[in-house]
C-alpha positions, 0 to 999 in steps of 0.5 A: 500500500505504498509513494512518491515525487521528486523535484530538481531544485536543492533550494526548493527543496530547503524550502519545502522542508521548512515548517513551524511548530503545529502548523498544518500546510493545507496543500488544497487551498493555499497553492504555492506559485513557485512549482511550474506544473511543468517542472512537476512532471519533468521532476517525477518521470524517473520516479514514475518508471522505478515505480512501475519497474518495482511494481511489476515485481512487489505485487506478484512477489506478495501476492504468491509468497503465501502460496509458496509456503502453502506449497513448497513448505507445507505451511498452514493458514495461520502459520504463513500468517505468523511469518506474514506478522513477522515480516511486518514486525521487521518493518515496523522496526525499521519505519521507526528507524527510517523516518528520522534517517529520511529526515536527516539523510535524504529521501533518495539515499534511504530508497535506494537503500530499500530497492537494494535490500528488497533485492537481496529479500528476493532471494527467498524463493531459491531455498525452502529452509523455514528459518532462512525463509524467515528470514529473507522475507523478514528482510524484505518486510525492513526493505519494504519500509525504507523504500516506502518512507523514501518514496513518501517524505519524497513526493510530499515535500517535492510536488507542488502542493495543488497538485499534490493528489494528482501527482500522488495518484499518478505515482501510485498508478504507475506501481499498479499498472506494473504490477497488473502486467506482470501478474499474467506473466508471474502466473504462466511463468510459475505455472511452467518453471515454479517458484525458482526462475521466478524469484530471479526474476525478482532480483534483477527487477529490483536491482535494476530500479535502484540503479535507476533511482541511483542514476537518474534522481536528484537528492533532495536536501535533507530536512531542516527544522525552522530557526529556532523551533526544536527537533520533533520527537517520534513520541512528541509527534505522537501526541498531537490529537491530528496525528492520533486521528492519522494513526487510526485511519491509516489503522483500520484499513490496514487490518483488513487489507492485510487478512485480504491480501493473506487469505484472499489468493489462499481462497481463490486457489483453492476455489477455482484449482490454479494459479491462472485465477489468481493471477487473473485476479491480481491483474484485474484489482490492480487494474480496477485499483489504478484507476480508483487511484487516478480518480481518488487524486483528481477528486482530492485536487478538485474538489477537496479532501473530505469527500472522496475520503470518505467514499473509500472508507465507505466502499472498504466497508462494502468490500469486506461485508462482500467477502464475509457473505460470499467467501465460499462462491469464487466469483464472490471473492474474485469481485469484492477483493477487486473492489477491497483492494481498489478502495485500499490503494485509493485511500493510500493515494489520499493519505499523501494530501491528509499527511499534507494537510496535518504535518509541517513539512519539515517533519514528513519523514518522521510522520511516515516512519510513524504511520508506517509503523502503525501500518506494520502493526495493523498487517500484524494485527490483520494477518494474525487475525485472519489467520486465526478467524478463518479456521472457524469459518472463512468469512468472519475475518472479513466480517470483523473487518468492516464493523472495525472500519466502521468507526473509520467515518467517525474518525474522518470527520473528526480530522477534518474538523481539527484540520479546520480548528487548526488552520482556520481555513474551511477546506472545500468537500 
């Protein structure tokens, strides 16, 4: 769930890192005239093809990875679960981490480290030895935060700020669209010569986009603090009722996007008998979920925040509700996994705007690493609590899953009514 932008100027980039104490920078309704929309694309368009060259192999690699040890290990629900949560237990370490060293160090250094050590994580499908498994994919769950906290800090401190939606959307586009033309080839290519070539495959993929990311991107300027204002602390940044409300909507959907994207390829390969379906439906969500994203940032920019955050709480409701009455009718998961998974992704790409809209710029790194990390747990929660549910009866994850997300509507108006309290500026939806 996933994030980026970049721009080529270091003094823009000083400038955009610039924030004071509780400021909120409200990127919808006080356009900064300095960003050329021009200058914006130009900037991104290396992003944009790492995006979509990284995309084309995280996608698949997660959405196969609980069928390898289904299959090559002989794992249970649960007890890929566990490795699931341990993955993402790793990662949360490293959000916490990689926040303050985004800050510190630069975006582009901690996301070419990330593309580096999601490369060596590949790996994970040349051995069936448990503890190495474990352990290559714990890696990846520690690769996996970086590059997502370097892509972030990136693009909310480089695009210009009404153009924010658009840019993320387009940014999350070009993940989704790589990972939904690949996903036909991950599956004949699994089909034909197994888990072994297809893990390569991986490596080289990976490895290629950090040296594209090496290569082709400026370094943004490390963060700076405002003169005089003191640095903000992870626990400090914790404490502000905006960022709690963050917390919570990053929170609830998580846990249900990670029961789907556990259960629901497990549910479609024993449903419908082979892999080829389970392809299908990756290709066909990721589809449906790129253009949910276009829509969901051209909505943000046009017509406010508000309003399309809530639609996608509100269809992530309609789409666990789906998977927890039809979880035994393949065509039933196939459609509102399509529509759970669509919706999660829309709501990602408007993260970037709430983000925008809650903290100063100057502290965008460490908000990430600290919602990344609320998204770590949420996984955890999500995958454990799946795992555990489904060995009652297949849908009542699912079914937990939406009245969890229900108190997410509560939790939106409440933001945008601290948003407003804060800024003093009525945002428009």
């Amino acid at each position: 769930m996933t994030h980026l932008a970049m721009h080529g100027h270091a003094a823009q980039a000083h400038l955009a890192s610039l924030g004071t104490g509780n400021e909120c920078i409200l990127t919808s309704y006080r356009p900064l005239r300095m960003w050329r929309p021009q200058a914006d694309l130009r900037a991104v368009a290396p992003l944009l093809v790492m995006q979509l060259i990284s995309g084309a192999w995280i996608l698949p690699q997660g959405a196969f990875f609980p069928i390898y040890l289904e299959e090559m290990l002989h794992f249970t629900p649960l007890a890929i679960a566990i490795i699931v949560a341990i993955a993402q237990a790793t990662g949360l370490v490293a959000a916490l981490i990689g926040g303050g060293l985004t800050d510190a160090l630069g975006s582009k250094r901690v996301l070419v480290l990330g593309l580096a050590g999601g490369a060596i994580a590949s790996l994970v499908f040349q051995t069936q030895l448990p503890l190495l498994v474990t352990a290559l994919w714990c890696l990846g769950g520690a690769a996996g935060s970086l590059q997502t906290l370097g892509a972030s800090s990136y693009l909310t401190r480089a695009a210009a700020p009404q153009r924010l939606g658009l840019l993320s959307a387009l940014f999350a586009l070009s993940f989704t669209i790589g990972g939904a033309a690949s996903n036909p080839i991950a599956g004949w290519l699994l089909d034909t010569t197994g888990f072994g070539l297809f893990g390569l495959v991986g490596v080289i993929t990976l490895a290629a986009a950090a040296l594209l990311v090496q290569g082709a991107l400026p370094a943004q300027a490390p963060a700076h603090t405002a003169a005089g204002e003191q640095a903000v602390t992870l626990l400090v940044l914790a404490r502000r009722p905006i960022v709690q409300l963050l917390m919570g909507l990053r929170f609830l959907p998580t846990v249900f996007y990670g029961m789907v994207t556990v259960l629901a390829p497990l549910m479609l390969n024993d449903l419908a008998g082979n892999k080829t379906t389970v392809a299908l439906y990756g290709t066909v969500s990721l589809m449906v979920a790129s253009v949910a994203q276009l829509m969901a940032g051209r909505a943000a920019d046009r017509y406010g925040h508000r309003g399309p955050t809530f639609v996608g709480y509100a269809a992530l409701i309609v789409a666990a509700l789906g998977l927890a009455l039809f979880a035994d009718d393949l065509w039933g998961v196939f459609g509102f996994g399509v529509l759970g998974i669509a919706a999660a992704w829309a709501l990602a790409t408007l993260f970037f705007v709430l983000v925008a809209d809650g903290v100063p710029r100057s502290e965008h790194g460490r908000a990430f690493g600290l919602l990344h990390a609320v998204w770590s747990i949420a996984m955890i929660v999500g995958a454990l609590l799946g795992g555990a549910l489904t060995r009652l009866t297949p849908g009542l994850p699912f079914l937990v899953a939406a009245l969890l997300n229900g108190l997410s509507l509560l939790l939106v108006t409440a933001f945008f009514a601290q948003v407003n309290r804060t800024s003093g500026v009525e945002p428009q939806g």
